[in-house]
C-alpha positions in Angstrom: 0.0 0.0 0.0 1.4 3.2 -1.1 1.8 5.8 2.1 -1.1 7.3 2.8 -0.9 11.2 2.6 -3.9 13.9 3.6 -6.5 14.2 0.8 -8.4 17.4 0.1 -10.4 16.9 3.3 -9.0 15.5 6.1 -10.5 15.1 9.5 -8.6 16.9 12.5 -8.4 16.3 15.5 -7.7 18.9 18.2 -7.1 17.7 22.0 -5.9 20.1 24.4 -3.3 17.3 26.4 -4.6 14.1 25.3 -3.4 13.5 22.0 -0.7 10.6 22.5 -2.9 9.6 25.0 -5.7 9.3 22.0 -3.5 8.4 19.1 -2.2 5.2 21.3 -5.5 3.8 21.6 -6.7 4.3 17.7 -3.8 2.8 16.7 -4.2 0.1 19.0 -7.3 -0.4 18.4 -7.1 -0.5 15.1 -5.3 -3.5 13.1 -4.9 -1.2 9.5 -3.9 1.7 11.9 -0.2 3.7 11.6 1.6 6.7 12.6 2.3 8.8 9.9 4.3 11.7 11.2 4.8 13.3 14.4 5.7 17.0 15.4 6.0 17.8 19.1 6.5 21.0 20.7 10.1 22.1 21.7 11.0 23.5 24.9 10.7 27.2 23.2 7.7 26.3 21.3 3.6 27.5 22.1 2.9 24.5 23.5 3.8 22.1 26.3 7.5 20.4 25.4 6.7 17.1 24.1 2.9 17.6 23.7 2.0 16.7 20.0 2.4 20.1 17.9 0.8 17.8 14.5 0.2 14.2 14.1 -0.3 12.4 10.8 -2.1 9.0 11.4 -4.3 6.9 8.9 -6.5 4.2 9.9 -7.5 2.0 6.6 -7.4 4.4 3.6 -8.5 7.5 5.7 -6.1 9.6 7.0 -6.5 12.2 9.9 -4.9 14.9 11.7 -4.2 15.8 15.2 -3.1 18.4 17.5 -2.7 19.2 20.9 -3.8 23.1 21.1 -2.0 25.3 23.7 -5.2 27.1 24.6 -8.0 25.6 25.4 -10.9 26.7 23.8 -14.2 27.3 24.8 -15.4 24.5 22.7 -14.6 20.3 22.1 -15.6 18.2 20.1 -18.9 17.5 19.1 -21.5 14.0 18.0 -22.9 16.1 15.1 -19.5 15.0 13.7 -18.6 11.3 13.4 -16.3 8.8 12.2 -18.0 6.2 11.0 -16.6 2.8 10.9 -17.9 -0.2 9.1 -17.5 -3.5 11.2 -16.9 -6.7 9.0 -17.6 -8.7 11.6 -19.5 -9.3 15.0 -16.3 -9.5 17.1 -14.7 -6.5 16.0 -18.3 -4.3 16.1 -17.9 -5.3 19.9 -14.4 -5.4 20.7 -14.7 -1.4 19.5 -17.7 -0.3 21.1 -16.2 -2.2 24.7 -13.3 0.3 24.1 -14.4 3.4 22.7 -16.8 3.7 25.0 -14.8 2.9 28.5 -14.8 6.2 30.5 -16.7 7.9 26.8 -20.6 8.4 26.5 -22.9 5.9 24.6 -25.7 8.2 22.7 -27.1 4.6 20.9 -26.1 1.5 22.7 -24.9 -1.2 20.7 -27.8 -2.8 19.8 -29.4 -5.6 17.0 -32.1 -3.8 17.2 -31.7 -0.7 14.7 -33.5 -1.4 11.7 -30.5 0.3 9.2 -27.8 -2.3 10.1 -27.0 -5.7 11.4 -25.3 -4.4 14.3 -24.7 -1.0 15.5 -24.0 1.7 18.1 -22.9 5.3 18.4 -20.9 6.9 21.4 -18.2 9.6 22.1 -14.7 8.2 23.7 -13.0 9.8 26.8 -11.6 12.3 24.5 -15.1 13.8 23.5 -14.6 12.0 19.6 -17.7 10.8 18.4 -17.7 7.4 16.5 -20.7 5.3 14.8 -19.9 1.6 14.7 -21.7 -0.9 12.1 -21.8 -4.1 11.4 -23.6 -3.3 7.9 -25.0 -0.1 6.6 -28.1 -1.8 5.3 -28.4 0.5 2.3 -26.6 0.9 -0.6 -25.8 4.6 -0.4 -27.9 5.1 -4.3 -30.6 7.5 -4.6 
């Protein structure tokens, strides 16, 4: 596989402290996860020294960004934006959702019982990133 690089739009990720902490479990999690790059602040830089100043990471063919910001804002992150991840099987749907959502909030418990997918469940981690697992979409995406 050729080395993933960002696309046009690329999701980003901005912590305020927590971004190794967040970047170790997606990429441990994850089996097609990898580090792309990392920049961390110096001891002369904005930020904390060592913090993550910009993280490269990819997790199957999408690849995101993340930061740790110096300030913290008045604002985190929010459900009306997701990453959506398509389970291909039942073991993986659940070994997600068990840690995703450890210390996180579960807005749609992991249920059989949605009538758009096999399996399926929606939650923010500890970090406040919001994530929709399924097993199967249940629709073919077509007009």
């Amino acid at each position: 596989m050729p080395e993933a690089t960002p696309s046009k739009v690329t999701p980003f990720l901005m912590f305020t402290g927590r971004a190794e902490e967040a970047l170790n479990l997606y990429l441990d999690l994850f089996d097609d996860a990898e580090l792309l790059a990392t920049q961390r602040h110096g001891p002369d830089g904005p930020g904390e020294e060592g913090k993550v100043m910009h993280a490269t990471f990819r997790i199957g063919d999408q690849v995101l960004m993340a930061i740790d910001s110096p300030p913290v804002h008045a604002f985190d992150f929010t459900p009306s934006l997701s990453l959506f991840v398509t389970c291909e099987t039942e073991a993986e749907i659940d070994r997600l959702f068990a840690a995703l959502s450890q210390d996180g909030d579960v807005m749609m418990p992991l249920s059989t019982e949605y009538p758009f997918a096999a399996k399926y469940a929606w939650l923010s981690d500890r970090f406040g990133v919001s994530w929709q697992l399924s097993l199967s979409l249940g629709f073919d995406g077509a007009d």
